[in-house]
C-alpha positions as CSV (number, residue, x, y, z in Angstrom):
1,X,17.8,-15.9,1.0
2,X,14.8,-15.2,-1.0
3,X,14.0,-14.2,-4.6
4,X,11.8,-11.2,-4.8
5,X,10.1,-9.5,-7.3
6,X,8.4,-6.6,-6.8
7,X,6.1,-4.7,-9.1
8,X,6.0,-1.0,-9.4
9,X,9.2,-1.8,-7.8
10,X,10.1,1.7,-9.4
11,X,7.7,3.8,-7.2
12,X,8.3,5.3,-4.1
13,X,7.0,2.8,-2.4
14,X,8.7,0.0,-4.5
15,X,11.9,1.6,-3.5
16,X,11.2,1.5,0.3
17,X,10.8,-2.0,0.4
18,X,13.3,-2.9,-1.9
19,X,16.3,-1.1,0.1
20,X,14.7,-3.4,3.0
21,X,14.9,-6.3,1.7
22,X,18.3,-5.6,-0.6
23,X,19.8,-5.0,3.2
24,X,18.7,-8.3,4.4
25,X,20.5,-9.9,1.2
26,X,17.6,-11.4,-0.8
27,X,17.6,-10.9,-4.6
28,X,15.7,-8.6,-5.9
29,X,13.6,-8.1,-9.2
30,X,12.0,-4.7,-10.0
31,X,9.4,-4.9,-12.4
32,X,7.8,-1.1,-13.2
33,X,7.2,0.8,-16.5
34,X,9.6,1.2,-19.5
35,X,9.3,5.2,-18.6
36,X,9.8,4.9,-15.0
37,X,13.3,6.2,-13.7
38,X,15.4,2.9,-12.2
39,X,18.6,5.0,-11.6
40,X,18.0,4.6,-7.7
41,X,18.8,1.0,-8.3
42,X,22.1,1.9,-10.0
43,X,25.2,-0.4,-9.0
44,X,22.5,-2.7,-6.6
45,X,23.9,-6.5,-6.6
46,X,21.6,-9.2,-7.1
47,X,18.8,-6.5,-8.6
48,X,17.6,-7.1,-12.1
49,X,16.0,-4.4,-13.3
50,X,12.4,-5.2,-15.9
51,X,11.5,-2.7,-17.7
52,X,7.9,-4.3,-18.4
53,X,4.0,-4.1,-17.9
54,X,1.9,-6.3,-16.6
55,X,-0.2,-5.9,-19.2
56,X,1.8,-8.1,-21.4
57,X,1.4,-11.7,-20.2
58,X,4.5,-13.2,-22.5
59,X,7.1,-10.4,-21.2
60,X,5.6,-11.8,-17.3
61,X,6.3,-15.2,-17.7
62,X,9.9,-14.3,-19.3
63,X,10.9,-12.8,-15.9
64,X,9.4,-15.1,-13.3
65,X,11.0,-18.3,-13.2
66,X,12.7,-18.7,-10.2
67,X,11.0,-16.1,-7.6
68,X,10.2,-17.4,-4.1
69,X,7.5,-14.2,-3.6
70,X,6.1,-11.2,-5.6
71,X,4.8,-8.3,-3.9
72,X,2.4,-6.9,-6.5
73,X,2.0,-3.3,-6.0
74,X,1.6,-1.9,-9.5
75,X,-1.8,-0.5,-9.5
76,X,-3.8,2.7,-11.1
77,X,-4.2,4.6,-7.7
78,X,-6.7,8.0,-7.1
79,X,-7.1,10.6,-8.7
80,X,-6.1,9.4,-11.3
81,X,-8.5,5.9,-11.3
82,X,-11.4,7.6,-10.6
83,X,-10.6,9.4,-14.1
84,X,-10.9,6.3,-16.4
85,X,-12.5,3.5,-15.2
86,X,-11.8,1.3,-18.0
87,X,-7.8,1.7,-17.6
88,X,-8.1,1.2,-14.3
89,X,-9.9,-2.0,-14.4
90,X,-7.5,-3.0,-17.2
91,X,-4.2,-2.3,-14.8
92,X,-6.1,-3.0,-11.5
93,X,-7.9,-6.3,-12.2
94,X,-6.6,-7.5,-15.8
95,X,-3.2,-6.3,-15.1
96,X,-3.4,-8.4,-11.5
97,X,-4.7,-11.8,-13.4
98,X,-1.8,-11.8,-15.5
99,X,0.6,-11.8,-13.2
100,X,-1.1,-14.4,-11.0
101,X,-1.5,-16.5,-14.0
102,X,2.1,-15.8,-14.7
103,X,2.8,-17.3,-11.1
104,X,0.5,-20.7,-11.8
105,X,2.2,-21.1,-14.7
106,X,5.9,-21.8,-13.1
107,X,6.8,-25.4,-11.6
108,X,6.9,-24.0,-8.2
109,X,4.6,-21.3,-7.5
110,X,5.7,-18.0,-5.8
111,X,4.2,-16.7,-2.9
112,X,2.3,-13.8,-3.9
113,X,1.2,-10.7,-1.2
114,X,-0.8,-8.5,-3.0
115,X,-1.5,-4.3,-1.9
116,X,-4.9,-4.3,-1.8
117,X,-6.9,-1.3,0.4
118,X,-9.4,-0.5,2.9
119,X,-11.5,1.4,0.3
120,X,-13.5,-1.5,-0.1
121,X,-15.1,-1.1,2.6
122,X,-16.9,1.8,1.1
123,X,-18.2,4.6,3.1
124,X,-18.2,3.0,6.8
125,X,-19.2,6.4,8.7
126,X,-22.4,5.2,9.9
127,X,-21.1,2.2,11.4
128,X,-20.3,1.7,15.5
129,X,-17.2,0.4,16.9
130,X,-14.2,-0.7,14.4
131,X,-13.9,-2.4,11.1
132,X,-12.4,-5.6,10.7
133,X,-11.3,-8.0,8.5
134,X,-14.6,-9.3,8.0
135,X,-16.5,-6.1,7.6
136,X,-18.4,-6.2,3.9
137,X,-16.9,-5.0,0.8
138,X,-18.8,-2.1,-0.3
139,X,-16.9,-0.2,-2.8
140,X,-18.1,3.2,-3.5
141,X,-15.5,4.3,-6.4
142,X,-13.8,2.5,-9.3
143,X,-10.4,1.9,-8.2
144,X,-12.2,0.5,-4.6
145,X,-14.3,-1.9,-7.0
146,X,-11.3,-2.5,-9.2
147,X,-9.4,-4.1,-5.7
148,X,-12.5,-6.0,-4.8
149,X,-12.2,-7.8,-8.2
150,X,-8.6,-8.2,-8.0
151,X,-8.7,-9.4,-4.7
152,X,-11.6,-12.3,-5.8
153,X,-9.2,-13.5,-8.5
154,X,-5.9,-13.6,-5.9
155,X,-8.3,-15.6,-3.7
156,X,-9.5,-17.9,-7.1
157,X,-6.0,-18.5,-8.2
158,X,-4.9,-20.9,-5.9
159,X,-1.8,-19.4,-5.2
160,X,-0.4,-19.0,-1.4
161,X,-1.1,-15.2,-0.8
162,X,-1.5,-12.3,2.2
163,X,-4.1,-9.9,1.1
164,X,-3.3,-6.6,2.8
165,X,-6.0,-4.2,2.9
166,X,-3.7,-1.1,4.0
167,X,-4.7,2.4,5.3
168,X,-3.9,5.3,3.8
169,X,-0.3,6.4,4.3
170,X,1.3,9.2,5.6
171,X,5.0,10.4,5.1
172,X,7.0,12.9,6.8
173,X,7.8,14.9,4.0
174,X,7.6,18.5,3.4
175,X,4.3,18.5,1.1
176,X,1.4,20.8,0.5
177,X,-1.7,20.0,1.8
178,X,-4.3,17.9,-0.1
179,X,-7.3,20.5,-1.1
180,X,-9.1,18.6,-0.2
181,X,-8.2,16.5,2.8
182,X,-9.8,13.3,1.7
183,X,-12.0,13.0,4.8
184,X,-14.4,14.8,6.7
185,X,-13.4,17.4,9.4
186,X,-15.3,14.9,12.3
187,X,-14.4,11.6,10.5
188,X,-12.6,8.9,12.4
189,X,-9.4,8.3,10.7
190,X,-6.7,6.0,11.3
191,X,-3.7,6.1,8.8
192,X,-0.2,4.2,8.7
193,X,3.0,5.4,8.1
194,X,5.3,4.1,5.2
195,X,7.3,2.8,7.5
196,X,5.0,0.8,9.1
197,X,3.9,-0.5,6.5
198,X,7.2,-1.4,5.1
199,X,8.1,-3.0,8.3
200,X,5.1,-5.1,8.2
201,X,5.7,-6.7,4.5
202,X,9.5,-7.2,5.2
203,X,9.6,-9.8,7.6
204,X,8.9,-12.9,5.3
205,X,9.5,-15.6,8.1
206,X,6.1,-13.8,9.7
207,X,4.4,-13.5,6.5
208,X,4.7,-16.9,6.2
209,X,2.7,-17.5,9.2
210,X,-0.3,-15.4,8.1
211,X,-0.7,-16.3,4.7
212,X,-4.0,-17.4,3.1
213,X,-5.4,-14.5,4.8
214,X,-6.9,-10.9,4.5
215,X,-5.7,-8.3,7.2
216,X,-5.9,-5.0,7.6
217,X,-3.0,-2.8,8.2
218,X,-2.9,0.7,9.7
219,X,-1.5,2.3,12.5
220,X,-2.9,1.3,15.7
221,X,-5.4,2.9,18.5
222,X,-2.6,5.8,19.2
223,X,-3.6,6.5,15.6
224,X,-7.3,6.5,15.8
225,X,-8.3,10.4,15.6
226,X,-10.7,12.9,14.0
227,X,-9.8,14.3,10.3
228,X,-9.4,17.7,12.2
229,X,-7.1,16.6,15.2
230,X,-5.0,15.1,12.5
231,X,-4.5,18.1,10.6
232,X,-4.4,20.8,13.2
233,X,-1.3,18.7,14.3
234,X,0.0,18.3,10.9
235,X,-0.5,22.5,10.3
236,X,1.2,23.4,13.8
237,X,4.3,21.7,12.2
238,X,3.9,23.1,9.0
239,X,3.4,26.6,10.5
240,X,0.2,26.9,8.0
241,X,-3.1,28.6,9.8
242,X,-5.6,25.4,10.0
243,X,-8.7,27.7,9.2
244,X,-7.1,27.2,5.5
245,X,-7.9,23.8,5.2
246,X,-10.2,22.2,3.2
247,X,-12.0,18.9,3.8
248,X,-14.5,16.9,1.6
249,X,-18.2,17.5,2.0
250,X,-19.4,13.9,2.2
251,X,-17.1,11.1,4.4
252,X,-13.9,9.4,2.3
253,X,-12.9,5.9,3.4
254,X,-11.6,5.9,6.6
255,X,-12.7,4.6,9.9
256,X,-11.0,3.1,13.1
257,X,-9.9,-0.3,12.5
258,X,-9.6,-3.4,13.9
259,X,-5.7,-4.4,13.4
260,X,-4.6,-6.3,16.2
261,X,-4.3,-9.6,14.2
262,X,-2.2,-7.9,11.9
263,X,0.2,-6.5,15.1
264,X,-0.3,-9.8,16.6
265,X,1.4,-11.7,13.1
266,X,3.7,-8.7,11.9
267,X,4.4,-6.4,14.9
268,X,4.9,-3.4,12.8
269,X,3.6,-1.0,14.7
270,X,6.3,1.2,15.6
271,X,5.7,4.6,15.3
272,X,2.8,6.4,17.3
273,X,2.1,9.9,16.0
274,X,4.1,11.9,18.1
275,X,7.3,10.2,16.7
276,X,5.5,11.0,13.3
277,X,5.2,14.3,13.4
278,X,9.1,14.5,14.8
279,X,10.3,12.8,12.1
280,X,8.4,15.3,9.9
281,X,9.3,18.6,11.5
282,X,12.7,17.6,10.9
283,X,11.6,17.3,7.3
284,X,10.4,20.8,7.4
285,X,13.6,21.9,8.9
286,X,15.9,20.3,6.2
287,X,13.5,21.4,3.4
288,X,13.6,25.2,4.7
289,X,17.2,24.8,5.5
């Protein structure tokens, strides 16, 4: 079994892929924010819980000795990046050098897979056929520059990594609509479901096969739709009148991608959107129960 630790292991996300990997039996370390609430790790074996920041490089290095792989999540993520870049780039790229520093600086270095996001592509809209892999960075906002930057020092480090550049993530929850939807009403979208996603950074014996890589995951070509056939599904299940909704004026990040050496590596892709949006009217249904 492996030694894992995972920062912004407090966040929803964190906590997703910690109950994976805590039922396969690795050990866990959850690094997130001395205000975060860690009571969802309560009574977990083989957890230790680090109240830190990875701001602080000495309180890093304290906590690292001994991990086989770190999942670095903790990030400044939109709105809330676009609102102060300087914070962002501190958390985003300085945050991101300390740790990976913090990982050099051990006698056997940790394998490192690191959360990046297709928002460095920039505004793709005008391009034909898919994105891939390969497609230019051309970040268009400060938390998509503040991945390109971190990404270039994960690559620098020399440090066995995965870069994922991930979609953007849906969950069946009963939530209120984004105003607005961060897309276009005609944009091609393609998003992944936490799930998915989960399932694709869980199986480390896989990992291993990709790493020293950049690949992309979202959902898969059963995923690749308009903004508007997305959410006239997502308002029939919510039983809100789709005329209501209110998209951007100007396209956000997504496009169609290219994933299938992603699928091919991780096979992840396990939900299509019908299954989706089952999982999330039974949301609705225990919310309004």
């Amino acid at each position: 079994m492996a030694e894992i630790l995972i920062t912004g292991g407090a966040g929803n996300f964190g906590r997703t892929l910690a109950r994976v990997f805590k039922a396969q039996g690795h050990g866990l370390r959850i690094l997130d924010l001395p205000s975060c609430d860690f009571s969802f790790f309560d009574d977990w074996e083989n957890t230790r819980i680090i109240p830190g920041d990875i701001l602080d490089p000495g309180s890093l290095k304290r906590h690292m000795d001994g991990t086989d792989w770190v999942f670095h999540l903790a990030a400044i993520l939109p709105p809330v990046s676009e609102t102060n870049r300087e914070l962002t780039f501190k958390v985003n790229v300085d945050g991101t050098r300390n740790l990976l520093d913090a990982c050099t600086s051990l006698s056997a270095s940790p394998k490192v897979v690191f959360a990046s996001s297709i928002s460095v592509y920039g505004d793709t809209s005008s391009k034909e056929g898919v994105i891939g892999p390969d497609h230019p960075v051309n970040p268009d906002d400060w938390y998509a520059e503040s991945k390109v930057e971190a990404e270039q020092i994960l690559l620098a480090s020399g440090l066995p990594y995965l870069n994922l550049r991930i979609s953007a993530i849906v969950i069946p929850a009963f939530l209120d609509p984004p105003e607005p939807w961060p897309f276009q009403q005609d944009q091609r979208i393609e998003f992944v479901t936490l799930g998915d996603l989960v399932d694709a950074m869980t199986s480390l014996q896989k990992i291993e096969t990709a790493l020293n890589g950049t690949l992309i995951i979202s959902g898969g070509q059963e995923w690749q739709m308009t903004g508007e056939g997305y959410v006239s599904r997502w308002c029939q299940v919510m039983e809100i009148p789709v005329d209501e909704m209110i998209y951007m004026d100007r396209p956000g990040w997504l496009n169609w991608y290219d994933s299938s050496r992603s699928q091919r590596l991780l096979d992840y892709q396990n939900t299509p959107p019908e299954a989706f949006f089952k999982k999330l009217e039974a949301a609705v249904a225990d919310a309004l129960a």
